[in-house]
Residue frames relative to the residue before (quaternion, step in Angstrom):
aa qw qx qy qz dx dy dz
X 1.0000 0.0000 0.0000 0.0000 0.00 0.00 0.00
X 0.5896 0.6697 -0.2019 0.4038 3.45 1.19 -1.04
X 0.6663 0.2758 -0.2446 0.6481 3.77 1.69 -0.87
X 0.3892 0.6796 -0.5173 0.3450 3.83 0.83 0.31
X 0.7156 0.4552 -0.1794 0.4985 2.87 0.71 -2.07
X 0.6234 0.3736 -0.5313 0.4354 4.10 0.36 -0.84
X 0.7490 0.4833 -0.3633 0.2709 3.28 -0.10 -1.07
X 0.6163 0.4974 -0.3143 0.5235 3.90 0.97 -0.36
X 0.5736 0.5595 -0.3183 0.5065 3.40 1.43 -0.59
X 0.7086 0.4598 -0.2832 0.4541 3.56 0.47 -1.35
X 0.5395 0.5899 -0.3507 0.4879 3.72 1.34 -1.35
X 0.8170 0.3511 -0.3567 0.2864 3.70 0.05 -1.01
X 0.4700 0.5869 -0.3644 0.5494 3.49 1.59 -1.25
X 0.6794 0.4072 -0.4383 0.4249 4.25 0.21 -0.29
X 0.6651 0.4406 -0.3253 0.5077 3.69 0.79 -0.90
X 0.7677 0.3160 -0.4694 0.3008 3.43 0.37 -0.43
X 0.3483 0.6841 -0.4408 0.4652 3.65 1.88 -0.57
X 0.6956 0.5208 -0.2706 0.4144 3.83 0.57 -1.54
X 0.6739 0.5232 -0.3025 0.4249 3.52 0.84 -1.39
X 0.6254 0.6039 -0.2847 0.4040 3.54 0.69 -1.44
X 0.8219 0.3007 -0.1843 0.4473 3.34 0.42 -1.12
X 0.5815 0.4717 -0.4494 0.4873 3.57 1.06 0.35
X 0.5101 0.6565 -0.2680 0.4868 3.22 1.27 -0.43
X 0.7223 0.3172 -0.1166 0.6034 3.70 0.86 -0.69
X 0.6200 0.5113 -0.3716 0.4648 3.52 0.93 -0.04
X 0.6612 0.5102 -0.1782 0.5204 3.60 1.64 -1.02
X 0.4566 0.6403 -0.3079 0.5354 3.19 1.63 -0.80
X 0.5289 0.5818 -0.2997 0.5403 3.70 0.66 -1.77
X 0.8853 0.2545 -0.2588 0.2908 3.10 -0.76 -1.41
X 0.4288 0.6491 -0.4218 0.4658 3.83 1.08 -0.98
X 0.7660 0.5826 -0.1714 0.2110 3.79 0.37 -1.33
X 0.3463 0.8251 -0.1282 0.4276 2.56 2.48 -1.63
X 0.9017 0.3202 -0.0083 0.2904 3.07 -0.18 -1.97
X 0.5236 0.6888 -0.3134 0.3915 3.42 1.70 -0.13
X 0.1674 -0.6585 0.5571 0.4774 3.88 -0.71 -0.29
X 0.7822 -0.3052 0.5260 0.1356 2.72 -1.65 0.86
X 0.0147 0.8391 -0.5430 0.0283 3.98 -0.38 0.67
X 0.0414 -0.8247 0.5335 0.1831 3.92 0.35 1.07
X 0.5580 -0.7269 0.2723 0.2934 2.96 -1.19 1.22
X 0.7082 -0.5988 0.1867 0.3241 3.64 -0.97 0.80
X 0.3359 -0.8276 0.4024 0.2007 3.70 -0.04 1.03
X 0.4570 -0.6562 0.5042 0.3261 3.51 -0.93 0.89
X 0.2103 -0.7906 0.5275 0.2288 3.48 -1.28 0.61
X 0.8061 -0.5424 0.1769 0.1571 2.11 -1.77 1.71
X 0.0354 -0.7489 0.6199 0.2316 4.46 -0.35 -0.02
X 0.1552 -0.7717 0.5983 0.1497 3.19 -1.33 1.27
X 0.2037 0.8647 -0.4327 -0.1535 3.31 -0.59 0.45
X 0.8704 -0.2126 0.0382 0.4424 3.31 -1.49 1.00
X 0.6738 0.4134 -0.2662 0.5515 3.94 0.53 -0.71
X 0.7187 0.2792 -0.3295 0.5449 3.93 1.07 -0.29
X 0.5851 0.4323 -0.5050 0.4644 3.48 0.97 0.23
X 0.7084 0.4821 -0.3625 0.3665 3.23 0.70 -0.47
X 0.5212 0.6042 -0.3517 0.4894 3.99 1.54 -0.57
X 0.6395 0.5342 -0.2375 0.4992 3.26 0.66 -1.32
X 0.6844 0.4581 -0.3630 0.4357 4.18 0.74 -0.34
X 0.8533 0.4175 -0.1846 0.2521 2.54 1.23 -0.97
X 0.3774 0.6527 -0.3654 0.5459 3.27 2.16 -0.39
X 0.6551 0.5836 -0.3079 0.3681 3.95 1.36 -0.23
X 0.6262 0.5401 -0.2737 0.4911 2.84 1.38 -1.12
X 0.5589 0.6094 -0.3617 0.4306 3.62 1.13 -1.14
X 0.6834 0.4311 -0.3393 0.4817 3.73 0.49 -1.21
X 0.6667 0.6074 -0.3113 0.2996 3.23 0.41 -0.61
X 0.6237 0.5251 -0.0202 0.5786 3.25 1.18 -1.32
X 0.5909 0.3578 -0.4182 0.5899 3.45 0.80 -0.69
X 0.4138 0.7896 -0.3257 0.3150 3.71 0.75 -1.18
X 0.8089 0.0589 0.0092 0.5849 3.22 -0.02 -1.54
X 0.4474 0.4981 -0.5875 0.4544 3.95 0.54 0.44
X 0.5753 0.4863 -0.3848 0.5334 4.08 0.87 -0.71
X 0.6889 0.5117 -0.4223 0.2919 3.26 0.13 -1.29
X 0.8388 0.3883 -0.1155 0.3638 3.39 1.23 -1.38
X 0.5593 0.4911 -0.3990 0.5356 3.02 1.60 0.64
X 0.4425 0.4889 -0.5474 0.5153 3.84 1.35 -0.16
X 0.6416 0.6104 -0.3478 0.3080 3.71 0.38 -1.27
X 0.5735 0.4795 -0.3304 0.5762 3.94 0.71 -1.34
X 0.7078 0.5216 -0.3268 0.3467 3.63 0.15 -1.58
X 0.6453 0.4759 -0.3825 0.4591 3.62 0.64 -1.04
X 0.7984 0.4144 -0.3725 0.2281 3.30 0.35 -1.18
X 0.4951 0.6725 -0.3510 0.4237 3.39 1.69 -0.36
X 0.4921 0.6924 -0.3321 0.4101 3.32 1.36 -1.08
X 0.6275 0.6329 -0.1056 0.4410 3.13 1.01 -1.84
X 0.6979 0.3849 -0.2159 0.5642 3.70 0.24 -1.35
X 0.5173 0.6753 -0.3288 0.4102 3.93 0.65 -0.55
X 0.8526 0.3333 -0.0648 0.3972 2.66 -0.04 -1.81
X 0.6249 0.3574 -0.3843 0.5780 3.82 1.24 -1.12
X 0.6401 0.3062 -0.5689 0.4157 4.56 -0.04 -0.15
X 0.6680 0.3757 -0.5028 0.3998 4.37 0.58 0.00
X 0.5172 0.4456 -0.6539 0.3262 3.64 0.58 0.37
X 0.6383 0.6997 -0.2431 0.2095 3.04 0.62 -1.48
X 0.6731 0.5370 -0.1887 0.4721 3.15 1.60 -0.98
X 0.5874 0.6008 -0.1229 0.5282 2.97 1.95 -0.72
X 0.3619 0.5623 -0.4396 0.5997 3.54 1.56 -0.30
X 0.8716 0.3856 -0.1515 0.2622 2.84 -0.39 -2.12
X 0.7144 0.4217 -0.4043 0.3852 3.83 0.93 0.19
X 0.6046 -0.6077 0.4379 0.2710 3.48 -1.49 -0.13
X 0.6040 -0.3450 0.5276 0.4876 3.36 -1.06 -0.91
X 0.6955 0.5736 -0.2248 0.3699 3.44 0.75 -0.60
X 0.8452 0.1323 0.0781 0.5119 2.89 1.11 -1.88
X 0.2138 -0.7866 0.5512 -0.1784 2.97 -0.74 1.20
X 0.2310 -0.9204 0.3094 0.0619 3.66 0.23 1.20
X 0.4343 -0.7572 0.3799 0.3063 3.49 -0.33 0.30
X 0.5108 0.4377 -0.4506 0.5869 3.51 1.97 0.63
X 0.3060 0.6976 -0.5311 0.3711 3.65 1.02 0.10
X 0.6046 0.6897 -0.1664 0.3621 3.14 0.76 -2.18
X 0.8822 0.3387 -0.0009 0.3271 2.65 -0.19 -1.88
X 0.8182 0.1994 -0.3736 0.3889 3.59 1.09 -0.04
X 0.5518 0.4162 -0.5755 0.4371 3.22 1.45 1.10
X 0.3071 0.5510 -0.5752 0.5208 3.50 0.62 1.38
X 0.8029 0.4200 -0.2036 0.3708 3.42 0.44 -0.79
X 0.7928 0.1879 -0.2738 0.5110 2.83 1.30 -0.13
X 0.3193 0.6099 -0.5402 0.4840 3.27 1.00 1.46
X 0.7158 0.3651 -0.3407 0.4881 3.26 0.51 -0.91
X 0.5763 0.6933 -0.3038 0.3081 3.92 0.97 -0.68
X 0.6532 0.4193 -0.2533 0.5774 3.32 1.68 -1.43
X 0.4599 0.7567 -0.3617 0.2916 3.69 0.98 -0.55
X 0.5569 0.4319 -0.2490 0.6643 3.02 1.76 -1.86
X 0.8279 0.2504 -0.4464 0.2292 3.04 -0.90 -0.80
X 0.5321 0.5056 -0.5758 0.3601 3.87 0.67 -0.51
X 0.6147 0.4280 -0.4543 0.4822 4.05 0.61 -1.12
X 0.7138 0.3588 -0.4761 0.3674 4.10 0.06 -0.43
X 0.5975 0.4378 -0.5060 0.4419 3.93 0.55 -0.15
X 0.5959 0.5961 -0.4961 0.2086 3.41 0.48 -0.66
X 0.3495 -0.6692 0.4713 0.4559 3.18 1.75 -1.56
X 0.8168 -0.1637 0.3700 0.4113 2.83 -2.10 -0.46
């Protein structure tokens, strides 16, 4: 009688071990199918001093903005003046000769387009 009772014991402690964990798997899945609900956000208080930061962190972008704009602009035109005195230099050589300002202003205007490609990119 004594291995009846364990064994009905051990049997029930498994069903409820079994039950529990189907129970939390259905639970699981029930949960699944809901949306999600993010939780409700306090609103925000602006006041005068953050309206007034917030212009101005605008005005800054802005200004930086067209201070780029007008350094890509100078830069190009240098680009420009470059490039038309290295034909020219290029006219004026041979097969032979081959100058060492040749060189040097298509260096210069490597490293020039460099800048200006990094200033279009921006900030």
């Amino acid at each position: 009688m004594k291995h009846i009772a364990s064994f009905s014991h051990r049997l029930l402690v498994r069903v409820l071990v079994i039950a529990s964990l189907a129970g939390a798997a259905l639970y699981g899945l029930a949960q699944q199918g809901r949306p999600t609900v993010p939780p409700p956000q306090q609103p925000t208080v602006t006041t005068p001093s953050d309206i007034w930061e917030e212009q101005q962190h605008k005005e800054m972008e802005k200004r930086a903005n067209l201070q780029r704009q007008a350094d890509i602009k100078k830069d190009t035109e240098k680009l420009l003046e470059l490039a038309t005195e290295l034909k020219q230099s290029v006219d004026k050589s041979n097969e032979n000769t081959l100058s060492l300002d040749v060189i040097k202003k298509a260096e210069q205007i490597e490293k020039l387009a460099k800048q200006v490609k990094e200033k279009m990119k921006g900030p």
